[in-house]
PAVEXLUM-993376 format. One record per residue (C-alpha): x, y, z. Coordinates in steps of 0.1 Angstrom, whole numbers, padded with zeros to 4 digits, always signed. Layout:
<pts>
XYZ
...
</pts>
This chain:
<pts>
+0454-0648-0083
+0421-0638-0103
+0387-0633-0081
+0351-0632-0090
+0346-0594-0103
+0313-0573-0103
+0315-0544-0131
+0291-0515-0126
+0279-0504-0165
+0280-0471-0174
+0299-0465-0141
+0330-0446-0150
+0344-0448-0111
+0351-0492-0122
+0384-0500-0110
+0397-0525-0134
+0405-0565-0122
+0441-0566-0108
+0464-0598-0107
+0497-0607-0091
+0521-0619-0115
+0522-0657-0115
+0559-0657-0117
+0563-0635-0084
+0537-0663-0070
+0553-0696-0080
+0584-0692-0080
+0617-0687-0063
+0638-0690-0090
+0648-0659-0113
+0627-0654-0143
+0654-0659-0166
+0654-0695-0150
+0615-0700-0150
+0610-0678-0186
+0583-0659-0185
+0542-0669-0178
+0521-0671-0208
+0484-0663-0197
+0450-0675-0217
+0417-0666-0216
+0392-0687-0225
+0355-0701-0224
+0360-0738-0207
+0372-0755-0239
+0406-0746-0239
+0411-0739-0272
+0382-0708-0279
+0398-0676-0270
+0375-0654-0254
+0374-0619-0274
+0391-0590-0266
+0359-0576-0273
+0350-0583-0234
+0377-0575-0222
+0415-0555-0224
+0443-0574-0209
+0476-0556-0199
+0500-0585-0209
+0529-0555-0205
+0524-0556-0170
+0508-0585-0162
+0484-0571-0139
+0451-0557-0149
+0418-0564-0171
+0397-0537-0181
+0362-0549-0189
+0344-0541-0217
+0307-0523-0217
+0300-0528-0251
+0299-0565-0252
+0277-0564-0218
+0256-0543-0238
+0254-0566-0264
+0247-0596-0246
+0228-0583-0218
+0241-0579-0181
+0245-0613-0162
+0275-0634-0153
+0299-0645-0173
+0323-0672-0163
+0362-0670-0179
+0390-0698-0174
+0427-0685-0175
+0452-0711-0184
+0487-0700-0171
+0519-0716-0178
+0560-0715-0182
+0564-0700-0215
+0590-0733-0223
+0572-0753-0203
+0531-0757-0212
+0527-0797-0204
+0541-0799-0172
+0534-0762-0159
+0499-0758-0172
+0473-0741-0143
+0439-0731-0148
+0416-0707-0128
+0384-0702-0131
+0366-0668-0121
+0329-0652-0128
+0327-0618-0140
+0288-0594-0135
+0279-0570-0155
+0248-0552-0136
+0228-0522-0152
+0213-0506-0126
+0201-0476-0146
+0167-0493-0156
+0163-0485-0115
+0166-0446-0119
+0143-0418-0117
+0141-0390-0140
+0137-0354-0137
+0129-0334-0172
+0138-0305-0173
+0119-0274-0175
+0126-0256-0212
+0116-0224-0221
+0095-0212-0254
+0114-0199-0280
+0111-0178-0312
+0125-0170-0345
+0121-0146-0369
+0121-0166-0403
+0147-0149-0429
+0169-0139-0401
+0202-0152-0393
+0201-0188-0378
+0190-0193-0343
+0197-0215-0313
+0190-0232-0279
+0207-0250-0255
+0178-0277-0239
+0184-0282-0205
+0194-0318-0198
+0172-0342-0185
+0187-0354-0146
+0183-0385-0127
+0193-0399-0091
+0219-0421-0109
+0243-0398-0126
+0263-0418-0149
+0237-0434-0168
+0238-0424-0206
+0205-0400-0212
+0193-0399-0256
+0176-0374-0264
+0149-0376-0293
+0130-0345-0307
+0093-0347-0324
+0069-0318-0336
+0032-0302-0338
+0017-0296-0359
+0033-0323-0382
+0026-0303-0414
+0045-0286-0427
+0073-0302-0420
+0096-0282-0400
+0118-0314-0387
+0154-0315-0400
+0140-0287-0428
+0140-0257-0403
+0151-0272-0371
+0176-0294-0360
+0186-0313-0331
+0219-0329-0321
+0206-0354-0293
+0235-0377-0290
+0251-0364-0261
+0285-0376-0278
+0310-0348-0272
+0320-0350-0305
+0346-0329-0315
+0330-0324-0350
+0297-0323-0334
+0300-0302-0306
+0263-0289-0304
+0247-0317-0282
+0218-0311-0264
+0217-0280-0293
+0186-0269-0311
+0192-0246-0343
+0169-0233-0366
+0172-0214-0403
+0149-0208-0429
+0139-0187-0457
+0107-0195-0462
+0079-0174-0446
+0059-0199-0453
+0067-0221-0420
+0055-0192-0400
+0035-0204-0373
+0034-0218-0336
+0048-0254-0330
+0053-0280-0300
+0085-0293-0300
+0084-0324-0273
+0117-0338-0262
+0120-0373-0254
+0146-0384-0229
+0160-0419-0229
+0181-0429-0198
+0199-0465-0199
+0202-0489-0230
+0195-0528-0217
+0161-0519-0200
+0158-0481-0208
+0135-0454-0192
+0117-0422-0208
+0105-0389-0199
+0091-0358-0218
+0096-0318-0217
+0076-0296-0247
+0083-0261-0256
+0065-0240-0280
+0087-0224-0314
+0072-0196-0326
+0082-0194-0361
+0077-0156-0373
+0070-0139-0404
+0089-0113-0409
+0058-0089-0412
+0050-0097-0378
+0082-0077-0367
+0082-0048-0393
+0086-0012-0387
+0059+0010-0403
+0066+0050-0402
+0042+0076-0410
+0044+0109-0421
+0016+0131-0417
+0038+0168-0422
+0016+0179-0455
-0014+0177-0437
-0001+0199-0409
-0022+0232-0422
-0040+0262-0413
-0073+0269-0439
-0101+0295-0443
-0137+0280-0440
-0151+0284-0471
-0131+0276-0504
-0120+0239-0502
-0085+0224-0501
-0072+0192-0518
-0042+0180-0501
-0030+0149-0532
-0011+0121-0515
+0001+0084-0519
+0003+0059-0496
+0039+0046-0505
+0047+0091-0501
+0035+0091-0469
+0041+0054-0453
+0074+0035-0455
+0084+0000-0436
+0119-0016-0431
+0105-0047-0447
+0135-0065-0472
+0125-0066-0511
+0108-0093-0517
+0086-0102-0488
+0046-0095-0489
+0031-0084-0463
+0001-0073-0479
-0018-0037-0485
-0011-0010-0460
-0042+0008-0444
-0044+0042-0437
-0067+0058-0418
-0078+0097-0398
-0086+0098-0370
-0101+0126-0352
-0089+0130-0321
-0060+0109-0307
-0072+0119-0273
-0106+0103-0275
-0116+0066-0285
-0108+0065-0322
-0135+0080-0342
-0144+0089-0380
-0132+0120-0389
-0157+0154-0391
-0174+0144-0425
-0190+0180-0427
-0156+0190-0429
-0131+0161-0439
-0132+0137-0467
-0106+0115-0471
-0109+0109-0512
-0098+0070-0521
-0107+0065-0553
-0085+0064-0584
-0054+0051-0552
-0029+0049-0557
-0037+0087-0562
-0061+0099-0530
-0072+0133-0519
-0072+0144-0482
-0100+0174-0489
-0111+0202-0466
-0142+0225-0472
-0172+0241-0446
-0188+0275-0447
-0204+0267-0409
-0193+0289-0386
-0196+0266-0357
-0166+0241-0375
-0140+0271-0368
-0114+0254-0348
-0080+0232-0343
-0083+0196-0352
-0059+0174-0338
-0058+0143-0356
-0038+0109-0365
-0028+0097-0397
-0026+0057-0383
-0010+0032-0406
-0011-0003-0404
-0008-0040-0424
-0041-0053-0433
-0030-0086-0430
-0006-0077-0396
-0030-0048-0383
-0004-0050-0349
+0019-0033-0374
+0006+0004-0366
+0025+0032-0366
+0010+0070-0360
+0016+0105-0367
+0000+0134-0352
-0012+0164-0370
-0037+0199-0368
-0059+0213-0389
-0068+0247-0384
-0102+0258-0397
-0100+0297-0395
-0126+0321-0398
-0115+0345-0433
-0143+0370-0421
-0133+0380-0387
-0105+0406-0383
-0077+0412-0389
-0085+0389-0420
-0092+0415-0439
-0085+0446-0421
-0054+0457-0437
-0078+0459-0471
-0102+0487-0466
-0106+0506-0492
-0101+0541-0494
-0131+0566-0496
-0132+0596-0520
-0139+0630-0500
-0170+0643-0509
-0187+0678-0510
-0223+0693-0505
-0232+0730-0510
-0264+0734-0489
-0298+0745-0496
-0284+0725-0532
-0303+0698-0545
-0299+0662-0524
-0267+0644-0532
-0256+0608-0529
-0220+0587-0527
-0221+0550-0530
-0193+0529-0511
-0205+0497-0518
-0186+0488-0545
-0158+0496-0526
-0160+0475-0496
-0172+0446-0522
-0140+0451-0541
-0116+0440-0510
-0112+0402-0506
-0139+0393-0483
-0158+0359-0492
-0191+0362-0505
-0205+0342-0476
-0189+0366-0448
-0218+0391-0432
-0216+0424-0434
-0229+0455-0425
-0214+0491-0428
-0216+0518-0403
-0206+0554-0402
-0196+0583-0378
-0200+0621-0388
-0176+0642-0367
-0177+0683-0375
-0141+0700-0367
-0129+0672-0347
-0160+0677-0320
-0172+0643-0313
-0195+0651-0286
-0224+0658-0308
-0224+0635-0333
-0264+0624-0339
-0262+0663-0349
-0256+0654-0384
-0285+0629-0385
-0308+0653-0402
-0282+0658-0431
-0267+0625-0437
-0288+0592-0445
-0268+0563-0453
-0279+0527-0459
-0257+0502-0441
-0276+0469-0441
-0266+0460-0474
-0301+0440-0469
-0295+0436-0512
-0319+0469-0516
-0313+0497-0542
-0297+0522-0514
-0273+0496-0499
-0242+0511-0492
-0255+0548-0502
-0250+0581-0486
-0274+0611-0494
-0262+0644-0482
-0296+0669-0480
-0300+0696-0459
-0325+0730-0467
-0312+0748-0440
-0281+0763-0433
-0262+0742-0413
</pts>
């Protein structure tokens, strides 16, 4: 009726221990004539039940017994001996049988090999809304044996464990827990930001158990780290004369803004020009730039050469960075035109207008001064110039030296007493 049984732990494919029905075995008669068979478990005495913490019997049908894992667990594997006392339910004294039969509980888990698995580095950007990761479960060549998972961190300070992350290693399938083999992580502070080793440990079995590792680095970000910084270099887009100087004011917080939330620091933002975004980054011309910092938040972006040889387009950065995150950069491009104000047509459309003049011949020498006209038109002061003139009689222009011996003018404007003077003198009739 019962046999010696070998249970498998952990091994969900146990069938359970199956028993013909004593009163089917015994008997011939009807069971309305025999009663029923009343069946007892016990440890040898006879008297000391043995609990149904071992084991589930289906009295209902009278034909299984589901072994139990927890008390194997609890007691260790091995072999277990259990009497059954079976008997007319009327009739215990003269119907009384006993059988006897062993029952093995064997772990083999502590015999399995495991395979980690292979998890990948993970980040988070602190402040942000939480994040997760599903850890790849550990494997081994025995498939049913129940894998713990344990979770420990470095650097241990500060401490991140169960503040900023968490770790549901159970492996339960709870229905209110449903995050096993989950990592989250949430926090507020910037001040966890940093890189940490998460190591996994992996426990396979429970009597004799076996244990295995897999790390991962969390990368827990500042939010600075991942800001946006945009520049705006538009009011230093210009076009200036060499000579006077220009003083373009500006602020940093005019010209620079970041999507950084209210409330974080990330420290002062540096500005800098740079010359030519072309070219390895160099200071900008100081002969003609100065970039004017003191009194900030209030600076000065300041322009100003009378050399001749600086004429020319600039292209240039304004670059704008975190001191403390200087991979925070953002750029803007910009040109600065240094023109020349004494070339034409700077000034062409300004020439004054001469007064005709008249000379009687034979007549006493006569002189016109011009200079203060051509000084009176907005050429700068450091521009050269000379004046030169062309005496044409009746439209013929194909003797003009002809006049030489009546006109003189001086047009070095060399700062002498005839600059810019005509004399008209001529003692013969011309």
């Amino acid at each position: 009726m019962f046999v010696d049984y070998t249970y498998i732990l952990f091994d969900n494919t146990n069938s359970p221990l199956t028993w013909t029905d004593a009163t089917a075995a015994s008997s011939d008669e009807p069971e309305s004539l025999c009663n029923e068979f009343v069946y007892f478990f016990h440890t040898g005495d006879g008297t000391t039940a043995i609990d149904d913490s071992i084991f589930t019997v289906d009295l209902n049908a009278k034909s299984t017994v589901t072994y139990s894992e927890d008390f194997a667990l609890a007691n260790a594997p091995g072999t277990y001996v259990v009497h059954v006392d079976v008997w007319h339910k009327d009739h215990k004294p003269d119907t009384k049988q006993t059988v006897i039969y062993t029952v093995t509980f064997i772990d083999l888990c502590p015999t399995a090999t495991i395979t980690p698995s292979v998890p990948v580095d993970q980040s988070y950007v602190l402040r942000q809304l939480k994040g997760g990761y599903v850890f790849p479960a550990f494997t081994s060549d025995i498939a049913y044996c129940p894998f713990e998972y344990t979770y420990s961190v470095l650097p241990a300070s500060p401490i991140i464990k169960s503040v900023v992350v968490d770790f549901d290693g159970t492996i339960d399938g709870d229905a209110v827990a449903p995050d096993d083999y989950q990592f989250t992580w949430f926090n507020m502070d910037v001040n966890y930001a940093g890189t940490y080793t998460i190591t996994v440990t992996g426990t396979l079995g429970v009597t004799a158990p076996i244990t295995d590792t897999a790390s991962f680095e969390l990368k827990l970000i500042h939010p600075c780290e991942v800001a946006t910084l945009t520049a705006d270099a538009s009011i230093f887009q210009v076009v200036h004369p060499r000579g006077p100087a220009k003083n373009i004011a500006w602020t940093i917080d005019t010209r620079v803004t970041s999507d950084i939330e209210i409330g974080v620091v990330c420290g002062p933002i540096i500005v800098e020009f740079i010359k030519d975004p072309a070219t390895p980054e160099v200071a900008i011309d100081a002969d003609v730039f100065t970039d004017t910092r003191t009194g900030a938040p209030s600076m000065s972006f300041d322009i100003e050469t009378v050399d001749f040889a600086k004429v020319g387009t600039y292209p240039m950065l304004m670059r704008a960075y975190y001191q403390n995150y200087p991979l925070v950069v953002d750029t803007d491009q910009f040109n600065v035109q240094i023109r020349d104000p004494c070339a034409p047509p700077a000034w062409d459309s300004s020439l004054p207008t001469l007064v005709d003049q008249e000379y009687i011949l034979l007549a006493a020498g006569k002189t016109y001064s011009v200079l203060s006209d051509f000084t009176s038109i907005q050429i700068p002061s450091f521009c050269p110039m000379s004046l030169d003139y062309i005496a044409v009689k009746d439209g013929d222009t194909a003797n003009p030296d002809k006049f030489a011996s009546l006109i003189t003018f001086d047009g070095t404007l060399d700062s002498g007493a005839t600059d810019g003077v005509f004399k008209f003198e001529e003692l013969v009739d011309f």
